[in-house]
ZALUM-871575 format. One record per residue (C-alpha): residue number from 1; chain; x, y, z. Coordinates in Angstrom, 2 decimals. Last residue first. Example, Ala and Ser with C-alpha at 12.3 -4.5 7.8 and 13.67 -1.06 7.14 Angstrom:
! ZALUM-871575
(2 "A" (13.67 -1.06 7.14))
(1 "A" (12.30 -4.50 7.80))
//
This chain:
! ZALUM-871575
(326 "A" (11.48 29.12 31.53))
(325 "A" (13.20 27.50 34.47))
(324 "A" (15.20 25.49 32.33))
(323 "A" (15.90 27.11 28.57))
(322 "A" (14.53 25.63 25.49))
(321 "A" (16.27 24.49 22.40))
(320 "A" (14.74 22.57 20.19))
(319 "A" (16.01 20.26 17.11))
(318 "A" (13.62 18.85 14.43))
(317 "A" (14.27 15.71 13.26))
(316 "A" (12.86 15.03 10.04))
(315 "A" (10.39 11.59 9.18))
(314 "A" (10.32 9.00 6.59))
(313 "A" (13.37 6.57 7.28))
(312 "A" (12.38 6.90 10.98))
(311 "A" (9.37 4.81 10.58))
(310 "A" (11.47 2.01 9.36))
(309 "A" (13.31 2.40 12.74))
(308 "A" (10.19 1.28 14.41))
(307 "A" (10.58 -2.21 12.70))
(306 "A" (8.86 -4.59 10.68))
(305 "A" (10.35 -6.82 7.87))
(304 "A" (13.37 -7.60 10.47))
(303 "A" (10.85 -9.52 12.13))
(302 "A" (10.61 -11.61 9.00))
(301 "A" (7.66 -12.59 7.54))
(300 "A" (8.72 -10.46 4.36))
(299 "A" (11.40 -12.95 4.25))
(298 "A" (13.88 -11.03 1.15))
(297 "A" (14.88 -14.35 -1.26))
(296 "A" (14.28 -12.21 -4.64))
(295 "A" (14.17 -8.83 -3.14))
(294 "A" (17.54 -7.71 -4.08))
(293 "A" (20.69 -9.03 -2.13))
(292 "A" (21.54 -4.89 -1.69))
(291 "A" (17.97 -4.30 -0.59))
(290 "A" (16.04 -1.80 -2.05))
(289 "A" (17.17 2.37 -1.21))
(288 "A" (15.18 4.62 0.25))
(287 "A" (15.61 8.35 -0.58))
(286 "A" (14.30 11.20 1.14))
(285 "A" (14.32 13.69 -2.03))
(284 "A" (16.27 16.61 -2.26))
(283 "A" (13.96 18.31 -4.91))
(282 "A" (16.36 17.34 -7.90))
(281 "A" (17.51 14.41 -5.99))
(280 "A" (14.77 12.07 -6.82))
(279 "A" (15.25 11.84 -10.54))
(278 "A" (18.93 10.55 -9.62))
(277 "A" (17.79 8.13 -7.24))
(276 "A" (15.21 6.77 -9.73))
(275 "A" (18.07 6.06 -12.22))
(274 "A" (20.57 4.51 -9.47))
(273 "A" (17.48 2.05 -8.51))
(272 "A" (16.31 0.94 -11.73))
(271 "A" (18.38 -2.08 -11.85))
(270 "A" (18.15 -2.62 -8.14))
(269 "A" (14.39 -3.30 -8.98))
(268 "A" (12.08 -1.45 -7.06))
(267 "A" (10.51 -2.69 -4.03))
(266 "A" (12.79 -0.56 -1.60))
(265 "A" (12.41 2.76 -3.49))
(264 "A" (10.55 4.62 -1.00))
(263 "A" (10.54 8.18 -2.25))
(262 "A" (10.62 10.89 0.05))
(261 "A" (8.78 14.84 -0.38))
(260 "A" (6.42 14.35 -3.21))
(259 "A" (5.98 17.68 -4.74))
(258 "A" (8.57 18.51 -7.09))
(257 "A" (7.57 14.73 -8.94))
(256 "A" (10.89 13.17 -10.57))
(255 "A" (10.77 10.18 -8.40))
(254 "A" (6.72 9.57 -9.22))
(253 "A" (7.34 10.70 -12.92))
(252 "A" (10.16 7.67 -12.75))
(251 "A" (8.01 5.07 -11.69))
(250 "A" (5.45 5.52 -13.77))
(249 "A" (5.66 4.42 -17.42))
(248 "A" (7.95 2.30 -17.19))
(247 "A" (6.04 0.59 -13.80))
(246 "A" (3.25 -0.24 -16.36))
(245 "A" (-0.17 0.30 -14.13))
(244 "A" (-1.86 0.72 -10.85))
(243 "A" (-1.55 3.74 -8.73))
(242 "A" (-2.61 3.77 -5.15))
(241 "A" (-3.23 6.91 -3.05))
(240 "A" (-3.46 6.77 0.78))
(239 "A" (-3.82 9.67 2.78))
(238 "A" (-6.01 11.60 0.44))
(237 "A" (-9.76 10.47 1.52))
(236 "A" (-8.90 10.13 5.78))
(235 "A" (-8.67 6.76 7.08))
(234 "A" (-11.70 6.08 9.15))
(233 "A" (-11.17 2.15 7.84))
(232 "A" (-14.08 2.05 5.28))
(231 "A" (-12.04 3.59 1.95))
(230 "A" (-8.80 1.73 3.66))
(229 "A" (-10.60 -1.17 3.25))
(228 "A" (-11.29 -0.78 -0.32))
(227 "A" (-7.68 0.50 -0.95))
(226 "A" (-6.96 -3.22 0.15))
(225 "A" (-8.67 -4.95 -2.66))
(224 "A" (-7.05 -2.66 -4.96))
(223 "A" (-3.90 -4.16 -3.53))
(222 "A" (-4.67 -7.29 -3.16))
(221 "A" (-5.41 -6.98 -7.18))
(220 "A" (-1.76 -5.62 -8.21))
(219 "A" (-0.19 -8.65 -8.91))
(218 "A" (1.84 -7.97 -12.14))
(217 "A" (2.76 -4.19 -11.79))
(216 "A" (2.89 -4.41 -8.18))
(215 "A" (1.01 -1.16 -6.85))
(214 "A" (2.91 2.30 -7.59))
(213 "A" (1.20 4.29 -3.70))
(212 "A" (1.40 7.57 -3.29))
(211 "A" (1.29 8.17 0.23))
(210 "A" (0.44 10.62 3.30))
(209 "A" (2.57 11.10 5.96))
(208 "A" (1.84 11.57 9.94))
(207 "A" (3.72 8.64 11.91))
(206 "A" (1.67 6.14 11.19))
(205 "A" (1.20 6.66 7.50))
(204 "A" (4.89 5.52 6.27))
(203 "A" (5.58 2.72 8.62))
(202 "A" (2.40 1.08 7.41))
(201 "A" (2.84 1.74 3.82))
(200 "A" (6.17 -0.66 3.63))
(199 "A" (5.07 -3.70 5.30))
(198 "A" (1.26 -3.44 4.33))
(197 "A" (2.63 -3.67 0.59))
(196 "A" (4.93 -6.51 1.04))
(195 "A" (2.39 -8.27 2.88))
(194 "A" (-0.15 -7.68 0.34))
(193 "A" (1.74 -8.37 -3.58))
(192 "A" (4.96 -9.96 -2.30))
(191 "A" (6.10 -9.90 -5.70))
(190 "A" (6.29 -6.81 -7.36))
(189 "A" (7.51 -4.87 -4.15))
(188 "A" (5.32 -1.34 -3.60))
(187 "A" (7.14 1.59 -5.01))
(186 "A" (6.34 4.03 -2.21))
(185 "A" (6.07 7.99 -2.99))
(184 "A" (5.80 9.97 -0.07))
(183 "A" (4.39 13.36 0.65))
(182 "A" (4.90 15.23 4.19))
(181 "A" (8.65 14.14 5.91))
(180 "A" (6.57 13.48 9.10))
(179 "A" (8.26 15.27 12.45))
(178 "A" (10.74 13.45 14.88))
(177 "A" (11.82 15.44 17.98))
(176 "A" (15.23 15.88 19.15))
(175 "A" (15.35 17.99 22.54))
(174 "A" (17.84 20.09 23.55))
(173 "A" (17.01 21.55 27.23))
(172 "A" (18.71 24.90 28.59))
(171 "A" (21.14 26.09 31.58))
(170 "A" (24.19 24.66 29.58))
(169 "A" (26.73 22.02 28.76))
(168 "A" (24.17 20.37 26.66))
(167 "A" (23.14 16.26 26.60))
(166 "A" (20.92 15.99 23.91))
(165 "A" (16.92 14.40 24.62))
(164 "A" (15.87 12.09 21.70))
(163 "A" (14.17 11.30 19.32))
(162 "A" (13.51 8.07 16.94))
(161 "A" (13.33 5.60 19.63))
(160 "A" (11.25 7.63 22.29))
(159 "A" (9.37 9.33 18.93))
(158 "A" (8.56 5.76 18.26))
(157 "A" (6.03 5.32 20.81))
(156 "A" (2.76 6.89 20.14))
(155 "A" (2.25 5.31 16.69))
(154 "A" (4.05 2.35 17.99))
(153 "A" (1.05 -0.14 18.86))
(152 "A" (-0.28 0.76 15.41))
(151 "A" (2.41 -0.14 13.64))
(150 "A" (1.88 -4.07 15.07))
(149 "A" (-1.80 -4.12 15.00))
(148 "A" (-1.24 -3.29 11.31))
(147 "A" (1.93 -5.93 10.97))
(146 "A" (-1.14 -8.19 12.33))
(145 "A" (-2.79 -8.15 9.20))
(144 "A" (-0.13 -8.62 6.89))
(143 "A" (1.40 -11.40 8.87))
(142 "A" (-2.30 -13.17 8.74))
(141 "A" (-2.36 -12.89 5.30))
(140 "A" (0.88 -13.98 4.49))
(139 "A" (0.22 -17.05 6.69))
(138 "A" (-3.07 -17.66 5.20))
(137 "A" (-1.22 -17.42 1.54))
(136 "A" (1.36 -19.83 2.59))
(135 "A" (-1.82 -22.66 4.04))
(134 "A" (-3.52 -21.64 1.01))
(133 "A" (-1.44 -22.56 -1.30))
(132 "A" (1.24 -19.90 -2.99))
(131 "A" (0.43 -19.32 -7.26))
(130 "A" (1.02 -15.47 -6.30))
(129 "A" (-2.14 -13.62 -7.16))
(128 "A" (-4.29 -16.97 -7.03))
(127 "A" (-3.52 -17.58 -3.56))
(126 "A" (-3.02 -13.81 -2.63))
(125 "A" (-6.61 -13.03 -4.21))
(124 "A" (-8.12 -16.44 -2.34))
(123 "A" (-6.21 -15.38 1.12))
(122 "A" (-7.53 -11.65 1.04))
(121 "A" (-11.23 -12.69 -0.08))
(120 "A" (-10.86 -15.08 3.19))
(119 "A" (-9.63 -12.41 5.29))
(118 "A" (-12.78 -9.77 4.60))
(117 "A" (-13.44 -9.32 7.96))
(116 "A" (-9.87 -9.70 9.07))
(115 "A" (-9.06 -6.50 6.87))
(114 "A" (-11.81 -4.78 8.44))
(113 "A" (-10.20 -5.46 11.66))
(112 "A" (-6.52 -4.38 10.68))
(111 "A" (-7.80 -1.14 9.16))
(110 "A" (-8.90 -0.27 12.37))
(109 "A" (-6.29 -1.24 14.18))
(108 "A" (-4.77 1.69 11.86))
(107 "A" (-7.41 4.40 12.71))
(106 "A" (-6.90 3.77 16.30))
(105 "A" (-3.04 4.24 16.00))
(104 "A" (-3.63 7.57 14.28))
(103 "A" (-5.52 8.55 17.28))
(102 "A" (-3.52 7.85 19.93))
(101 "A" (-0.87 10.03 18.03))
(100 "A" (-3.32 12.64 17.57))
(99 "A" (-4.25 13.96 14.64))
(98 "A" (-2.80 17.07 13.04))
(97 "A" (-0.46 14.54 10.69))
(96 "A" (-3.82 13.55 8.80))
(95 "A" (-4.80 17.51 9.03))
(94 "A" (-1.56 18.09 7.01))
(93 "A" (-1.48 15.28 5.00))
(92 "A" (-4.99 15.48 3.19))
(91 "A" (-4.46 18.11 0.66))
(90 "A" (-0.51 17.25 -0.23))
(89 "A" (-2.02 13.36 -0.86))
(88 "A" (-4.82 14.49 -2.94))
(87 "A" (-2.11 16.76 -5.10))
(86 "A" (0.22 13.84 -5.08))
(85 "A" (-2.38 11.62 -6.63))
(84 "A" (-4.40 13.84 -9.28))
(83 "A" (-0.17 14.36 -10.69))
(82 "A" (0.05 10.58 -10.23))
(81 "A" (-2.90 10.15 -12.85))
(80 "A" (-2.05 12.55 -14.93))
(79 "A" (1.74 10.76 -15.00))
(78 "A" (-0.54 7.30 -16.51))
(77 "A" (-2.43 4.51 -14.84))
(76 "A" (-2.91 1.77 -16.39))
(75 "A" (-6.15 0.37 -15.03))
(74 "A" (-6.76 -3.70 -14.63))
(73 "A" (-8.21 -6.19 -16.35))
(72 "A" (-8.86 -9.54 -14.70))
(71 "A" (-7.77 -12.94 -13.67))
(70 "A" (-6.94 -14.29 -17.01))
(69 "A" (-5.18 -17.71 -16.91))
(68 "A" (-0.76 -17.53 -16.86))
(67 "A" (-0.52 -20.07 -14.12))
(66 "A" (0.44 -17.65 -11.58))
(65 "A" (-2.26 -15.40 -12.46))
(64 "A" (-2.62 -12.76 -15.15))
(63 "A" (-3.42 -9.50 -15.13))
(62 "A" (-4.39 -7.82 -18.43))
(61 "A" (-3.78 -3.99 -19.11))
(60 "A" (-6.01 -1.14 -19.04))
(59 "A" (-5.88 2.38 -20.41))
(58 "A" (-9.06 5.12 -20.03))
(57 "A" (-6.75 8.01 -20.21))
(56 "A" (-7.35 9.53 -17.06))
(55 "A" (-7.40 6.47 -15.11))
(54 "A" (-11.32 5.65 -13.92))
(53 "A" (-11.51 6.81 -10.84))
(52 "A" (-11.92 5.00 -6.87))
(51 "A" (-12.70 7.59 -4.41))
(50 "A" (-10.76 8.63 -0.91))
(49 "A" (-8.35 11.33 -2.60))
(48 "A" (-7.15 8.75 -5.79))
(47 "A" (-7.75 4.70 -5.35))
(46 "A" (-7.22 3.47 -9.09))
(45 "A" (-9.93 1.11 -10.61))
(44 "A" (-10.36 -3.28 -10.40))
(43 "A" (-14.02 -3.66 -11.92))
(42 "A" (-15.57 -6.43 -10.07))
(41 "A" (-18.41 -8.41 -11.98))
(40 "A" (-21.18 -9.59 -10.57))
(39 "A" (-21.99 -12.81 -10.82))
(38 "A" (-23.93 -14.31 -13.12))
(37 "A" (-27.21 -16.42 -12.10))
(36 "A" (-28.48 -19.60 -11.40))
(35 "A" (-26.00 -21.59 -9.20))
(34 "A" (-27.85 -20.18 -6.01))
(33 "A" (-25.69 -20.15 -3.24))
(32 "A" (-24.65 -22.65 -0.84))
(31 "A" (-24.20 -22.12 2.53))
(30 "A" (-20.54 -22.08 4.29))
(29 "A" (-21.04 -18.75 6.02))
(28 "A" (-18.64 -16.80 3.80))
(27 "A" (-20.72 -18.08 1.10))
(26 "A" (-20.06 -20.29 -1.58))
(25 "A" (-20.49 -19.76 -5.06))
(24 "A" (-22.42 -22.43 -7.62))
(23 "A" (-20.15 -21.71 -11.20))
(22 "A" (-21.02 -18.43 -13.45))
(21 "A" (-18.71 -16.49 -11.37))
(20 "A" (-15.57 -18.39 -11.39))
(19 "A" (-16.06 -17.77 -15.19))
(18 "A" (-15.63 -14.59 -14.63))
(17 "A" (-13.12 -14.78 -11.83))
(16 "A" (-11.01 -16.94 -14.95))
(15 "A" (-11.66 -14.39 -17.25))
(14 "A" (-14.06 -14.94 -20.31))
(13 "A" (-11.95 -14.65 -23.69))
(12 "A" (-14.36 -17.05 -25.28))
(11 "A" (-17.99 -16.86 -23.69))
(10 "A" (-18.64 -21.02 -22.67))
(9 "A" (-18.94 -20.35 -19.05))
(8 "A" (-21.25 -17.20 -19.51))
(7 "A" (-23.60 -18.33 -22.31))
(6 "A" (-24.07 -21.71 -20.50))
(5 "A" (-25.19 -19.80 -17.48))
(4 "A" (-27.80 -17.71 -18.91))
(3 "A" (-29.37 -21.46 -20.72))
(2 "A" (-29.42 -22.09 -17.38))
(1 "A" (-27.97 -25.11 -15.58))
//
């Protein structure tokens, strides 16, 4: 071992992916790599209009793993920050919903194969993230992964389930016809820190949107791992915003913001709920509510964790009328 390496292992305050670092790493391939050298370094930022800033203030916070050891510091974010985030997200949302259908559901099997590229990263972050083994965090994983494939199939389909086609007594057609809502805000769960994520942004992007992510206050580095994909994925800059920091400090100027048209609540605490639901209704917010049991025993691998009626929550019906023959 190098003198180098010494220095790193023995540096006091040295995170534990740090330290990780300065050990022989493994390829994806299996091989061994050389022992001899640092590694470098990830530095965990905010994902704002397709590029990865610095928060405003310069702010960070420790993350810690299950076990309490130092993964990493993280940003903490501030309202700047989700003001730069709802403007990115108002820029890119109308061409985002311009897209075709078939389109839009290309763009999200896309994020699904990238995200199967980098799988093992995913199941080591979700492993150490959570404190699950690695048979629970492949599973999550997986789930997370295929709930892409999943939205993606219905990006062409759920207007049949949302809409619809009103019977009229008259010489005219009524159709129902689902729209996106524009900007929403999602409070990502604290402690399903991927598949909780995936669950709740998928059904918000596939149908047009564009989001403003609050990651998991305490796990928030599958996140920022995920924003990378989504950088690589054909996903428009804008579309997807993500916010790491103090959930205090955030959560709120997210509910209160004039120009964030639905706010998807489910991973907050039921605690805050009533609070954020009153910030919300100022612009007539879209409101979703968490759980009534509270997300402590909610099965994210659930079937009832995906649905095309979760897509509804975030879009308007718009009603035409249109007489036959016309």
């Amino acid at each position: 071992m190098s003198p180098r390496t010494k220095t790193a292992s023995r540096a006091k305050g040295a995170s534990v992916l740090e330290q990780r670092a300065a050990q022989p790493l493994a390829t994806t391939n299996g091989a061994g790599a050389r022992g001899d050298r640092i590694g470098v370094r990830k530095t965990y930022k905010l994902y704002i209009g397709g590029a990865f800033p610095r928060t405003e203030s310069g702010r960070s916070y420790e993350i810690l793993g299950a076990k309490g050891e130092l993964l990493a510091n993280a940003c903490r974010g501030t309202r700047k920050d989700i003001r730069e985030a709802v403007r990115a997200a108002r820029k890119a949302q109308p061409g985002w919903a311009a897209k075709t259908a078939f389109n839009r559901s290309q763009i999200l099997y896309r994020i699904a194969e990238l995200m199967e590229g980098r799988r093992d990263q995913f199941i080591a972050e979700v492993m150490v993230s959570e404190g699950v083994g690695r048979a629970r965090a492949t599973r999550v994983v997986d789930a997370a992964v295929d709930r892409w494939v999943w939205y993606a199939g219905w990006a062409d389909k759920y207007p049949q389930s949302v809409g619809t086609v009103n019977p009229v007594a008259g010489s005219y057609f009524n159709f129902s016809i689902p729209e996106p809502t524009g900007v929403v805000g999602v409070i990502a769960p604290e402690a399903s820190s991927l598949l909780g994520l995936v669950s709740r942004l998928a059904p918000v992007i596939v149908s047009g949107n564009a989001a403003v992510v609050l990651a998991s206050e305490s796990r928030p580095l599958p996140a920022v791992t995920l924003t990378e994909v989504l950088a690589t994925s054909d996903v428009p800059g804008g579309v997807v915003n993500l916010i790491t920091g103090l959930r205090r400090e955030l959560t709120a100027h997210l509910a209160g913001h004039m120009d964030v048209n639905a706010l998807d609540a489910f991973g907050a605490s039921a605690e805050s709920a009533a609070a954020l639901e009153e910030a919300a209704v100022e612009n007539m917010k879209r409101f979703v509510r968490p759980p009534t049991g509270g997300l402590e025993r909610y099965d994210w691998l659930s079937a009832a964790a995906q649905s095309p009626y979760l897509i509804g929550e975030y879009v308007e019906i718009k009603t035409v009328w249109h007489p036959i023959g016309a």
